[in-house]
N, C-alpha and C positions, 0 to 999 in steps of 0.2 A: 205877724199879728200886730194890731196896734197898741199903742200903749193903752189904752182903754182896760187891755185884758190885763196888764199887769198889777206888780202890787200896788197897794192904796198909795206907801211908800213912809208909811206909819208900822212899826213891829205891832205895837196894842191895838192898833185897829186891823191889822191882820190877821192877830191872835183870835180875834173878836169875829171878824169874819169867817176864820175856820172852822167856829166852834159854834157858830149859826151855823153853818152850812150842814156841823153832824148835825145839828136840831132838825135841820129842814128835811136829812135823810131818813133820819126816824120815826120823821112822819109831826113833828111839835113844829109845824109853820110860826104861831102865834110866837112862839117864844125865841125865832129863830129871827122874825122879824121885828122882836123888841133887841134882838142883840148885835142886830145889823144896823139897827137905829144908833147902839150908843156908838160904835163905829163910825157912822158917818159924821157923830155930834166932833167927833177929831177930824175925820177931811172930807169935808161939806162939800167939797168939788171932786170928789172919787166917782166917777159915772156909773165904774162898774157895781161899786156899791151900792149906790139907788135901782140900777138894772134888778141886784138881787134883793134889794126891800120891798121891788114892785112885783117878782116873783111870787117871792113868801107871802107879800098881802092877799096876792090875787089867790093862792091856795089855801089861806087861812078865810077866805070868804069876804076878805074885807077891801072889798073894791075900791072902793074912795081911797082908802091908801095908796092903793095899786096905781089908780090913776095920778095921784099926786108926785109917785116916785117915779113914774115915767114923766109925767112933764119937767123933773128935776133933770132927769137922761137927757131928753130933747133940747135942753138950755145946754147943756156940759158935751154932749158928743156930734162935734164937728162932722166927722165921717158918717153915723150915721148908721154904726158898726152893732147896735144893739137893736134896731127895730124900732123903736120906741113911738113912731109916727104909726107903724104897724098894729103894734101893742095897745094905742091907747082906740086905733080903729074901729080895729075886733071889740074892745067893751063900751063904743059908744061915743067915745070923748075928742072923736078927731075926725077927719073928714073921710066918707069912705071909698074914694078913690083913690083910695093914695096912689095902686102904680107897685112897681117895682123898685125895694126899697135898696139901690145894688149896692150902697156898702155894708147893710146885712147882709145879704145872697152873699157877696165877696168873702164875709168873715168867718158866716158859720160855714161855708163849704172849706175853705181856708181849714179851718180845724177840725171838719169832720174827715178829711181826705184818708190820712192814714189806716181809720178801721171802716172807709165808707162800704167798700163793698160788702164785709162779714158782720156788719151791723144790714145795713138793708135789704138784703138777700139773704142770709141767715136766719137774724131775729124779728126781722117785719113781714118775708113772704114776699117780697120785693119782685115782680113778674111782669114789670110792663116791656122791657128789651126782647122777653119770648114772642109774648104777647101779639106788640108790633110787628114783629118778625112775620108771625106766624099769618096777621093780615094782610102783609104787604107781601108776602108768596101767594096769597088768594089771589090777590089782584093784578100781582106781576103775571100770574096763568093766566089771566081772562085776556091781559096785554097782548100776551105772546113775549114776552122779556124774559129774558131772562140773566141780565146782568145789566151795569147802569155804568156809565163810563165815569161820573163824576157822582159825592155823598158829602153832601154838609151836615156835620150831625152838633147840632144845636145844643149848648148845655150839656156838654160830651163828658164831663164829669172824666171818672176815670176809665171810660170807653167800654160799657157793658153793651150799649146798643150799636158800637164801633164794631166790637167782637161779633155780634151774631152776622154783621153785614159785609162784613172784610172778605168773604171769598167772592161774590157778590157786585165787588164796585172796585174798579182800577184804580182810579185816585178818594182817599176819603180822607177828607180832612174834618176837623173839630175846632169849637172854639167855646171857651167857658168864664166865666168870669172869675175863675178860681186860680188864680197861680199854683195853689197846692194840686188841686186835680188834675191843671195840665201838666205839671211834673210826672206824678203817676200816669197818667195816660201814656206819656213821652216813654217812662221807664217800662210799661209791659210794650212798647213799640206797636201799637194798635191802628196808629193813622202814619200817613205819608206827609201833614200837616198839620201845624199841631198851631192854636194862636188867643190870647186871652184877649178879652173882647165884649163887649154888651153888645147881646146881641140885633138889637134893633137899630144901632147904629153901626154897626158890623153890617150887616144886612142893606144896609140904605147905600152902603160904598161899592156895592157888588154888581156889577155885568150878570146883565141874565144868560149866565152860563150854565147852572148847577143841575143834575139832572133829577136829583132826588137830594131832599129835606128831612132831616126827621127831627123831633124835639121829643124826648121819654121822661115824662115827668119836669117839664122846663116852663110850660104857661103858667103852671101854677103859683110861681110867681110873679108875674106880669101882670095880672089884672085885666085888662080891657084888654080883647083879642082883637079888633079893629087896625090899630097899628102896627100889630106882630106879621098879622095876615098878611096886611100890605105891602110890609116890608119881603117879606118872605115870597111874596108871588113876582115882586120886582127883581129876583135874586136868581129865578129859576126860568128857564128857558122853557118855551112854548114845549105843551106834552110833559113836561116835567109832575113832579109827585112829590107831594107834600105829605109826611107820616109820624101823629103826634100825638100824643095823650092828653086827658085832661079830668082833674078830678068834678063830678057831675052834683045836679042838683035837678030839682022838679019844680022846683019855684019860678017864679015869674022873674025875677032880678036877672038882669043878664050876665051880673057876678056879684059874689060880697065874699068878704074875708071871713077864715073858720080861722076858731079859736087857735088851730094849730099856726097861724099864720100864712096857709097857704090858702089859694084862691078857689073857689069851687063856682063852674061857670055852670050857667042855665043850658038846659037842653034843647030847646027851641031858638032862645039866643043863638047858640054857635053857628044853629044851620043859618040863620042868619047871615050871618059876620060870615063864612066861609063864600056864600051866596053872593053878600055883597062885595066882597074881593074878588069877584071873580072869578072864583073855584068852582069846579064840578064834582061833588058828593063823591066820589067811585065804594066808599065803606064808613058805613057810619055805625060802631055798636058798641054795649057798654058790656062791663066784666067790673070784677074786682082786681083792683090793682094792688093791694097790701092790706097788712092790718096794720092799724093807728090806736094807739093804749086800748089794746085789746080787741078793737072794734074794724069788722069789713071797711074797706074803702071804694065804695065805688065810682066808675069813672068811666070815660068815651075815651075809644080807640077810634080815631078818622085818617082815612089815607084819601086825599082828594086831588086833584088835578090841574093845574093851569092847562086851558084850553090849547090846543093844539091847530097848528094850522094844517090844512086835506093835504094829507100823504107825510104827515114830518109828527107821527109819532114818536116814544121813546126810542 
């Protein structure tokens, strides 16, 4: 973790920030973010501390704060580690392309790794590794496939979507931008490779070797699928199969940032962008991929194809 998460390096402004924080838990934002405030008035270059004053603002309703305490972020955290180009996206104040923010992605998976799977699968309903699964068997029948000699599984976290495909695929390797998740992945022994990595430039280094692709909940933060696509079809050998989720939308936008920080792309958009990469559709459907504070998530399952040259199928 970076120092960003550590203490301020002040005791009274830590005191101060733990006793916000009970505010913030019991629901007094307002108060939580006037005591996060005197905090900061002792270490004005605490990032994490403005991280949580732009929290607390933005739940106590008061956005201009919220935005103010992220562009305090944005000035103090080098890495990049809090979002805050993200943060201030999602409420207007920043540009909304941003992209993939990877020393967020890097951080918060970094500290979600240990309880990821009984948090996501557990308490959210978390179902897109079945999901996948369960379309990429439709479509491996209609093949005639029935096992794939090579499995890049993109954003492989700690290998849920690894697990369902491991009897499936001879070599499967993974790559995440998580040093904590490829630990765990390494420790349940899920892949025969295991490599940390972003994946669009991971992707761009690659011989089109691969036979199958999957990414489960991985576009969502990247933003513009154009590039991912592309990379991702230059990676995969003729006949090969691309198999990935994405949380959906009905609007005209071909993507914009949700509040949650993840990206929700357009429906018409994608078939686009898969089109214009030079993929062929073989499954395109939506489902619910989890709940999110309470609320359905819905979202595309697509398993599509790099064209194949006559007789050099999977």
């Amino acid at each position: 973790m970076t120092k960003a998460f550590h203490s301020s390096g002040d005791v009274i402004a830590d005191r101060r920030a733990g006793y916000a924080k009970m505010l913030a838990e019991s629901g007094d934002h307002t108060a939580a973010a006037e005591l996060i405030s005197q905090a900061l008035e002792i270490v004005p270059d605490w990032a994490a501390g403005w991280d949580m004053l732009g929290l607390y603002c933005d739940k106590a309703g008061n956005v201009a704060g919220a935005i103010s305490a992220w562009r305090h972020v944005e000035a103090l955290d080098d890495l990049c580690v809090f979002g805050a180009s993200l943060k201030l996206a999602s409420h207007g104040a920043g540009p909304a392309g941003v992209g993939t923010a990877v020393g967020y992605v890097e951080a918060l998976f970094d500290q979600y790794a240990p309880q990821f799977e009984a948090a996501l699968v557990d308490r959210l309903g978390y179902q897109v590794p079945e999901l996948l699964d369960a379309r990429l068997s439709t479509v491996m029948a209609s093949l005639g496939v029935e096992r794939f000699a090579t499995m890049l599984d993109l954003g492989c976290g700690t290998g849920l979507m690894g697990a369902r495909m491991r009897d499936r695929v001879d070599f499967l390797e993974g790559i995440d931008l998580s040093a904590a998740m490829i630990a765990e992945a390494a420790r349940q022994q899920r892949y025969d490779r295991l490599e940390k990595a972003e994946l669009v430039a991971f992707l761009a280094g690659r011989e089109a070797q691969t036979d199958l692709i999957t990414a489960a909940d991985v576009f969502i933060y990247c933003g513009a699928l154009p590039p991912v696509l592309r990379a991702a079809v230059g990676a995969m050998r003729p006949g090969g199969l691309l198999a990935f989720s994405l949380e959906a939308h009905d609007g005209e936008e071909a993507v914009f940032l949700r509040p949650s920080l993840r990206y929700a792309h357009g429906i018409e958009a994608t078939r686009q962008a898969l089109t214009d990469a030079g993929l062929d559709i073989l499954l395109f459907d939506t489902a619910t991929l989890r709940m999110d504070r309470g609320a359905p998530i819905t979202g595309l399952l697509i398993v599509a194809q790099r064209p194949a040259d006559r007789g050099n199928l999977i």
